[in-house]
C-alpha beads as a LAMMPS data file, in Angstrom:
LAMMPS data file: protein, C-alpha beads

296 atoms
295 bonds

1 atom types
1 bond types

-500.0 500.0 xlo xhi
-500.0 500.0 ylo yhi
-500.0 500.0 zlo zhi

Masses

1 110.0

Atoms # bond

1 1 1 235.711 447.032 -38.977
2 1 1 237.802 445.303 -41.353
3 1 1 237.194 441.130 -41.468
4 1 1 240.233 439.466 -41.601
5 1 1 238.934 435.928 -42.762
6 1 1 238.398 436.421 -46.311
7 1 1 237.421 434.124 -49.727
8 1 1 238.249 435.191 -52.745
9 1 1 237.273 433.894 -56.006
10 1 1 239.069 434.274 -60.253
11 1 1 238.783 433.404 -63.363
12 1 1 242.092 432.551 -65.107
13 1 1 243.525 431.750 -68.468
14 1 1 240.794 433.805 -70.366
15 1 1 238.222 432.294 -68.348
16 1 1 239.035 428.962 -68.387
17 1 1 240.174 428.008 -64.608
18 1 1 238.226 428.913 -61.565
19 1 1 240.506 429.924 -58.409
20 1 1 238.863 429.937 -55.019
21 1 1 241.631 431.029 -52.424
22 1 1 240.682 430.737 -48.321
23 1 1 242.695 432.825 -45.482
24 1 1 240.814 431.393 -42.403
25 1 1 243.384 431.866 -39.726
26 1 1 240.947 433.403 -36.979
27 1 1 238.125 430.956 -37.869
28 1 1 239.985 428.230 -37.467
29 1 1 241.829 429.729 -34.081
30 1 1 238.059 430.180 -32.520
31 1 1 237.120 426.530 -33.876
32 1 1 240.306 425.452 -31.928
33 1 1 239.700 427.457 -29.020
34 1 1 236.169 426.290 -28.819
35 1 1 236.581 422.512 -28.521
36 1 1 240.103 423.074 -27.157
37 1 1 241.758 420.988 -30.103
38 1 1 245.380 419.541 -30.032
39 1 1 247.432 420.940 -32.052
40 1 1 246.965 417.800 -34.825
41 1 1 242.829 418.268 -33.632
42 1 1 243.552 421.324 -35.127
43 1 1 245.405 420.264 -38.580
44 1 1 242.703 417.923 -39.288
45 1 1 239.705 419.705 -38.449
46 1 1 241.189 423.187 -39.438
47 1 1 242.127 421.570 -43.212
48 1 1 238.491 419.654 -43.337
49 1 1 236.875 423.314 -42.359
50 1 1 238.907 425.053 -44.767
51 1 1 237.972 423.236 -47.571
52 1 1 234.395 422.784 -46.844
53 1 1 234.256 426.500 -46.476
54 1 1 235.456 426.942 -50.086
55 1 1 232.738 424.243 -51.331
56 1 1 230.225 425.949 -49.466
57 1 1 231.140 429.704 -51.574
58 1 1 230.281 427.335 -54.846
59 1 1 226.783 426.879 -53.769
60 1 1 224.194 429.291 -56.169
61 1 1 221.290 429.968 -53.523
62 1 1 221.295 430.889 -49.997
63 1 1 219.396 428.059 -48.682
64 1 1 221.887 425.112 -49.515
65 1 1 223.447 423.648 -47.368
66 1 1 226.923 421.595 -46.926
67 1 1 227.839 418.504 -44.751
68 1 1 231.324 417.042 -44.818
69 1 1 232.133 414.002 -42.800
70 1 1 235.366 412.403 -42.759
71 1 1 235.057 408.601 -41.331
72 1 1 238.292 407.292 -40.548
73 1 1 239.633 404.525 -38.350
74 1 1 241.878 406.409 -36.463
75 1 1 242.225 407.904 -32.952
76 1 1 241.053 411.111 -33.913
77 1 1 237.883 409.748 -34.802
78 1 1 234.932 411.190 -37.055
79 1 1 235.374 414.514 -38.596
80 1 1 231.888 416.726 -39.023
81 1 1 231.928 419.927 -40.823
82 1 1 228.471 422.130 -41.836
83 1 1 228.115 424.846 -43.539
84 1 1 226.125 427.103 -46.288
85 1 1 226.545 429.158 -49.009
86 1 1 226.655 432.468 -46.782
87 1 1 229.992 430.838 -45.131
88 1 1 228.721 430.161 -41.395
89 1 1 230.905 427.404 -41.174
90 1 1 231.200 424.630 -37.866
91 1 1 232.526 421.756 -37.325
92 1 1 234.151 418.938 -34.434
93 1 1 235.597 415.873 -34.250
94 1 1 234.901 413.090 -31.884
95 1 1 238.689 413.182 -29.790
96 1 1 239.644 416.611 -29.903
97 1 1 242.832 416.197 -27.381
98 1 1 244.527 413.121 -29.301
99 1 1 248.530 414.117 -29.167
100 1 1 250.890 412.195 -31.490
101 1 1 254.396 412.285 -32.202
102 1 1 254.961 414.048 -35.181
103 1 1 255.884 412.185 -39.046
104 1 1 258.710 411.048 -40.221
105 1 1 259.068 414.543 -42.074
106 1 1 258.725 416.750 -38.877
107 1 1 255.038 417.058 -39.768
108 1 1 251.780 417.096 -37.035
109 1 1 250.925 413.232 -38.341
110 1 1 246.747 414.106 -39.718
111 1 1 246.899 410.961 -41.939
112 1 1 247.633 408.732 -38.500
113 1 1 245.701 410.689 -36.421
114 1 1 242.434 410.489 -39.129
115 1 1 243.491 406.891 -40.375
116 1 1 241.845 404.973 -43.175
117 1 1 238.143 405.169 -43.855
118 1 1 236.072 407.357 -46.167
119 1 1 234.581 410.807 -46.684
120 1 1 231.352 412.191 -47.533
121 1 1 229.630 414.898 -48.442
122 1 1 226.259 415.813 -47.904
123 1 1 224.993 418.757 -50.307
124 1 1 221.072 419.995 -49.656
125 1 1 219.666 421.910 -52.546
126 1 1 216.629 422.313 -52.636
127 1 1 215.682 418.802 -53.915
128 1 1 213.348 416.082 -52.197
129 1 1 216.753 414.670 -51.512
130 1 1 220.077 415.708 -50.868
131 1 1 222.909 415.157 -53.054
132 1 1 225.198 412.177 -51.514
133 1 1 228.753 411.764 -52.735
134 1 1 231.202 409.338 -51.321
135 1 1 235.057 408.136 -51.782
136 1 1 238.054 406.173 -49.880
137 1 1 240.061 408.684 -48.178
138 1 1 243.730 408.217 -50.236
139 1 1 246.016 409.772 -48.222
140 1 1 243.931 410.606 -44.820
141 1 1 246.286 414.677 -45.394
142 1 1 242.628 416.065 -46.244
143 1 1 243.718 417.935 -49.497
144 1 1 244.533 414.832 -51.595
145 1 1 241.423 413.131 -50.505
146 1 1 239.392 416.165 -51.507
147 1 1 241.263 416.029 -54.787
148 1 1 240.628 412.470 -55.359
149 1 1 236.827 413.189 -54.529
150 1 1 237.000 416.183 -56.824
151 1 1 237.661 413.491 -59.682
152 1 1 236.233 410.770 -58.718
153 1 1 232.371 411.428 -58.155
154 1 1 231.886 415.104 -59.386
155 1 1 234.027 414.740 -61.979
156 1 1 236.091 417.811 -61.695
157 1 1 239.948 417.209 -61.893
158 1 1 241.169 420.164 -59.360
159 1 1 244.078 421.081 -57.451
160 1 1 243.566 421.365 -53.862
161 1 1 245.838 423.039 -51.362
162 1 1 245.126 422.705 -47.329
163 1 1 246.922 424.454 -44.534
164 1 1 247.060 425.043 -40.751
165 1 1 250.510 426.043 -39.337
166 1 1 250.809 426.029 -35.168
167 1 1 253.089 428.421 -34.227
168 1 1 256.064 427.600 -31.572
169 1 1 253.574 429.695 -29.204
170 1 1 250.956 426.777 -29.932
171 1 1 248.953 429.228 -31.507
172 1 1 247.386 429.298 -35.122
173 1 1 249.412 431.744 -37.022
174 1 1 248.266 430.506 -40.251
175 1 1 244.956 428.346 -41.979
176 1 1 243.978 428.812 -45.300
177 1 1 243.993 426.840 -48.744
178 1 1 242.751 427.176 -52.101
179 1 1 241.217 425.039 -54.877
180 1 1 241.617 425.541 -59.103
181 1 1 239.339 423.840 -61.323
182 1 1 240.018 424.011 -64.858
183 1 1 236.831 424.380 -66.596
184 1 1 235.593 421.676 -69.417
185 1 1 237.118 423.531 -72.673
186 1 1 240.399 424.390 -71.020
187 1 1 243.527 423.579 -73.478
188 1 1 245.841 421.164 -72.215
189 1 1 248.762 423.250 -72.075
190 1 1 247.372 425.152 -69.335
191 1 1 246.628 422.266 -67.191
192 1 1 250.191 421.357 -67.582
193 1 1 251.167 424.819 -66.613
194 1 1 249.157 424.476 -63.407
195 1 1 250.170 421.209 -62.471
196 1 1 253.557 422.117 -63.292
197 1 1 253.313 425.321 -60.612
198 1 1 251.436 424.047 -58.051
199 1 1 254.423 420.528 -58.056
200 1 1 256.553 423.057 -56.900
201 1 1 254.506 424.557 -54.046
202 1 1 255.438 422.650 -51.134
203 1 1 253.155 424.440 -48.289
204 1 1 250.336 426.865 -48.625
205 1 1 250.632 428.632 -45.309
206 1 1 254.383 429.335 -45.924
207 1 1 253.214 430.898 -49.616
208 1 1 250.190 433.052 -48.375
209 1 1 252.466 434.094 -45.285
210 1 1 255.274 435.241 -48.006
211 1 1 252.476 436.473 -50.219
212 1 1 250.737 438.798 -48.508
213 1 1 248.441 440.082 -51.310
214 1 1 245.810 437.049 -52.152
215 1 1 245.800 438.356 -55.574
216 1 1 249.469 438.209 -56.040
217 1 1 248.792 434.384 -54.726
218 1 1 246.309 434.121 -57.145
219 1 1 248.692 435.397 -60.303
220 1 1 251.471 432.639 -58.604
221 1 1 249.273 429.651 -57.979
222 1 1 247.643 429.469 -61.548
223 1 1 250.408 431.491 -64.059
224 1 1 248.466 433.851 -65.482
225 1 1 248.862 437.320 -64.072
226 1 1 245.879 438.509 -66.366
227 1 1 243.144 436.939 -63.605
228 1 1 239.885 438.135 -63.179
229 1 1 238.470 438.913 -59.501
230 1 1 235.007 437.650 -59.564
231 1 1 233.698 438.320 -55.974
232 1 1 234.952 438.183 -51.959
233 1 1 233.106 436.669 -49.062
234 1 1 233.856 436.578 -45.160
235 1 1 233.837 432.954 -43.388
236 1 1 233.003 432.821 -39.807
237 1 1 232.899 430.530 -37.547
238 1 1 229.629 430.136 -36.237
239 1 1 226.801 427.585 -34.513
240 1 1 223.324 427.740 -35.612
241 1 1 221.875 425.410 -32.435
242 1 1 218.939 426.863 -30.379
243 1 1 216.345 426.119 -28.163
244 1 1 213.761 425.129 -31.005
245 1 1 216.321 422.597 -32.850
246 1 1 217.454 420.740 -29.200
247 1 1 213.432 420.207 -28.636
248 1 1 213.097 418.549 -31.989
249 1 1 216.156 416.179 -30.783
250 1 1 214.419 415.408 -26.949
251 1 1 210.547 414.975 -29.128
252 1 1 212.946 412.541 -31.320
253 1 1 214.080 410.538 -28.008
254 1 1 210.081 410.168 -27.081
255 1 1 208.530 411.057 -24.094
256 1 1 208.799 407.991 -21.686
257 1 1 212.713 407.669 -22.936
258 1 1 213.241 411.315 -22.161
259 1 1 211.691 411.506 -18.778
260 1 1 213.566 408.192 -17.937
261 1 1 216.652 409.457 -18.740
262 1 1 215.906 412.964 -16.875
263 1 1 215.077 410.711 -13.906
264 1 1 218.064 409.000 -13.741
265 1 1 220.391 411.825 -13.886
266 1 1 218.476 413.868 -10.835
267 1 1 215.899 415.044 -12.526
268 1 1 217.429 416.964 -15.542
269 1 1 218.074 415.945 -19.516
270 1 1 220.978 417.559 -20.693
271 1 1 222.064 417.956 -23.869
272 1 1 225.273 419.595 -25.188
273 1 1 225.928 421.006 -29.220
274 1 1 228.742 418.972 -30.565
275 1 1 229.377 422.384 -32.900
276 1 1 230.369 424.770 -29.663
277 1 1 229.392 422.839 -26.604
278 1 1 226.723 425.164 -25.861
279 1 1 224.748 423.072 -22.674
280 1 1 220.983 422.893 -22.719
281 1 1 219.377 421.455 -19.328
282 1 1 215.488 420.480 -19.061
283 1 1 213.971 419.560 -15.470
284 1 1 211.050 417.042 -15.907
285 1 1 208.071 420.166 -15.952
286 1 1 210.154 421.138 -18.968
287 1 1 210.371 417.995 -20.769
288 1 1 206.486 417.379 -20.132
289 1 1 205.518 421.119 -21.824
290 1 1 207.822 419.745 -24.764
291 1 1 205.646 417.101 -25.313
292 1 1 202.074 418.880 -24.594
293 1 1 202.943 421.862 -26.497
294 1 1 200.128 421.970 -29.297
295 1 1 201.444 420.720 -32.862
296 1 1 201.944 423.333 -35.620

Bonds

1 1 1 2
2 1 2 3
3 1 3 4
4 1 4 5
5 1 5 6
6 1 6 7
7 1 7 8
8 1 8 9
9 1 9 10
10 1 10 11
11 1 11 12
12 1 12 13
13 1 13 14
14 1 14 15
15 1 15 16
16 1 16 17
17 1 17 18
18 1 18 19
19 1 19 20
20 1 20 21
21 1 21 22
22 1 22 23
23 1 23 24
24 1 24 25
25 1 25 26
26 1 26 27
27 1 27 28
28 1 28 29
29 1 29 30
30 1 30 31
31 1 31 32
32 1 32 33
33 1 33 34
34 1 34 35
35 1 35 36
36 1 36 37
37 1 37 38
38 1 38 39
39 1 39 40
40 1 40 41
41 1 41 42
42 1 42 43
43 1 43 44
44 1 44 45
45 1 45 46
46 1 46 47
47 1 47 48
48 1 48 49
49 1 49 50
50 1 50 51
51 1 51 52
52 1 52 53
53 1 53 54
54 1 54 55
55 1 55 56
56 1 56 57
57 1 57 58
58 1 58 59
59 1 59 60
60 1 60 61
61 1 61 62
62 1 62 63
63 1 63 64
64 1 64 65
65 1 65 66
66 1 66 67
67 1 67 68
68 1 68 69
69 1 69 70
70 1 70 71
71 1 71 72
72 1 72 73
73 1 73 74
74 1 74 75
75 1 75 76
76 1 76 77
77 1 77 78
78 1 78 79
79 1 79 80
80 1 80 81
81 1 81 82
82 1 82 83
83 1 83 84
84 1 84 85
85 1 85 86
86 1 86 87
87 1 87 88
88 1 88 89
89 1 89 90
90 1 90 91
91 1 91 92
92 1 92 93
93 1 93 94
94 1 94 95
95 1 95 96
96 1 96 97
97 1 97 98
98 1 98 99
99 1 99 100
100 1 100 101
101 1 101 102
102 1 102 103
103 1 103 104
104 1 104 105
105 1 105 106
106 1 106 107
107 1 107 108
108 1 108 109
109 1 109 110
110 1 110 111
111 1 111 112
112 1 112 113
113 1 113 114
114 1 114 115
115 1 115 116
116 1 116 117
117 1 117 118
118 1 118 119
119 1 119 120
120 1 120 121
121 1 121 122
122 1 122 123
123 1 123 124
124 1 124 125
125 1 125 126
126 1 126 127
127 1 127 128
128 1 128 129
129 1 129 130
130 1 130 131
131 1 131 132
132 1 132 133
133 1 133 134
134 1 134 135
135 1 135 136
136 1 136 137
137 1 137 138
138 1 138 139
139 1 139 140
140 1 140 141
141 1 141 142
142 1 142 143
143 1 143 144
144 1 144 145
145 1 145 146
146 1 146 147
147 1 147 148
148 1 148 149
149 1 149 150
150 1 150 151
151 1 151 152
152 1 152 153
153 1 153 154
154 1 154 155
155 1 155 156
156 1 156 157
157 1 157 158
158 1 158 159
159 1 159 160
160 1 160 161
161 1 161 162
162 1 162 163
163 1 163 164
164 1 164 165
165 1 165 166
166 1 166 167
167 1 167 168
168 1 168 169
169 1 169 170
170 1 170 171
171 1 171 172
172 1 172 173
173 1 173 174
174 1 174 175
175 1 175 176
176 1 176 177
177 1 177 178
178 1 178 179
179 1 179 180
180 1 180 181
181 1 181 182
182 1 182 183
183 1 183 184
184 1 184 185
185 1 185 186
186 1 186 187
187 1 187 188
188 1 188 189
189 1 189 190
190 1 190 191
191 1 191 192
192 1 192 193
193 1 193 194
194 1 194 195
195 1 195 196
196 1 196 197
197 1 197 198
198 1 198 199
199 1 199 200
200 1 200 201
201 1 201 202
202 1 202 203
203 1 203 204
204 1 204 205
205 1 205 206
206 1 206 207
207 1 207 208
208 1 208 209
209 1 209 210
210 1 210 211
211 1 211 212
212 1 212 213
213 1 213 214
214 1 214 215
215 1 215 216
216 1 216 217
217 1 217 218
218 1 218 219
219 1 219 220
220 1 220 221
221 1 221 222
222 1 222 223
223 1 223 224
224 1 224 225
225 1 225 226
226 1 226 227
227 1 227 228
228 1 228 229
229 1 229 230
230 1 230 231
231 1 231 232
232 1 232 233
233 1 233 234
234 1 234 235
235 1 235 236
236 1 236 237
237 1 237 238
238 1 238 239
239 1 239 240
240 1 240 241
241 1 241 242
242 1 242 243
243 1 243 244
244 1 244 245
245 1 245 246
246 1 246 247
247 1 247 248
248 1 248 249
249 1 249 250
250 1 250 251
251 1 251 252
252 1 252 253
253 1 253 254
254 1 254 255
255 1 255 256
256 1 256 257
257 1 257 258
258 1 258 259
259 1 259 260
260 1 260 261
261 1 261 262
262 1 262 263
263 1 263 264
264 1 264 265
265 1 265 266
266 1 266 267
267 1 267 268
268 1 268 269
269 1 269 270
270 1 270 271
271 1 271 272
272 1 272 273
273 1 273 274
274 1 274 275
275 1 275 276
276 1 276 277
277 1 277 278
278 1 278 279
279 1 279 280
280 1 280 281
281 1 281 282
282 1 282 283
283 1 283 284
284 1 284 285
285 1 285 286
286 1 286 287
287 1 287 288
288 1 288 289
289 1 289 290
290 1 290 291
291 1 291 292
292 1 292 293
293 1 293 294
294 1 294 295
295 1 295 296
């Protein structure tokens, strides 16, 4: 069976620029069908998946992990990605049905609907503590924010592209982006090449839907038609909740606050996955076991 989400990552300019390009049309589709997302619910979180998906394919070891939160004022609310580096990607956002007109360039309006505020990202690898970067969100459009994070605490001057296109039968016909990072002895004349390029590229989905071929799209987006494939991965869309992890949340709550709260709802606790609203329900016999299971 052939996956149609794909990742695909270069090498460019003699290996001298990374290029990470992201078609996640049907990823983003199920994350919209999932938490039933308006169609600038979608933009936001779709873009915010996308790239999180592409920092998650830099990660070196299967264990880390990725956690991308976008704070912003706005009605839309918080933004919460996760991910790791095998691409099992989720992610929500506190009001997933706020409609707004569109911009003042015909546009669904992310930067109003996100607002001003900041973004985060959460990196565990393996150390006693996770890595913890932060920055103002510049633009609330997702891709120049990343950028500006990019730069600004890991130090990485990159181009980032960010894309979800509703189609006039409301449906996703297009998500993807892509990211290039010239490496640290890249010449200067090829960063101007880039930047040059990628001035002129005005959307991403209308580029990968006239480029077919991702590594024709590579070739475009960083001039060099010389590029090197490096390797291909396959994002999906996927929750990791369960049984065990919901128990650790209701043994976090405490037993008397647990059983209260069970008690005044008829006798059950529920408790619902923010990443797929998966429900979990626990009578009061079930809550007690929690607590008098033996400790590991």
């Amino acid at each position: 069976m052939k996956k149609k989400d794909v990742l695909r990552k270069y090498l460019a300019h003699n290996g001298n620029v990374r290029v990470i390009i992201l078609d996640a049309t049907d990823m983003i589709t199920k994350c919209r069908d999932t938490h039933n997302l308006s169609n600038v619910a979608t933009a936001a979180l779709g873009r915010t998946l996308a790239i999180s998906t592409i920092m998650s394919s830099m990660f070196k070891d299967k264990s880390y992990r990725l956690t991308v939160q976008v704070k912003g004022d706005g009605p839309l609310g918080n933004i919460v990605v996760c991910g790791n580096s095998l691409l099992k990607m989720k992610g929500y956002v506190t009001n997933p049905n706020v409609n707004l007109p569109l911009n003042s360039k015909g546009k669904l309006d992310v930067a109003k609907a996100v607002g001003k505020g900041t973004l985060n990202v959460i990196k565990d690898i393996g150390l006693k503590d996770p890595y913890i970067g932060n920055c103002e969100l510049v633009s609330s459009e997702i891709a120049e924010d990343f950028a500006y994070y990019f730069a600004s605490s890991e130090q990485t001057p990159s181009v980032v592209f960010l894309g979800v296109n509703i189609g006039k039968d409301n449906k996703v016909s297009k998500a993807c982006g892509y990211v290039i990072e010239p490496l640290p002895d890249c010449d200067d004349k090829v960063i101007d090449l880039i930047e040059g390029i990628n001035l002129n590229i005005s959307s991403v989905t209308s580029l990968m839907s006239d480029i077919e071929d991702i590594d024709d799209v590579a070739k475009t987006i960083s001039g060099d038609n010389n590029i090197e494939f490096l390797d291909e991965m396959y994002p999906e869309y996927e929750c990791d909740c369960s049984s065990d992890r919901i128990e650790k949340t209701i043994i976090a709550l405490g037993r008397d606050d647990a059983i209260n709260i069970a008690s005044e709802n008829g006798g059950i606790l529920e408790l619902t996955c923010n990443f797929c609203n998966k429900s979990y329900k626990y009578n009061l016999e079930n809550i007690k076991d929690i607590f008098d299971k033996p400790s590991k």
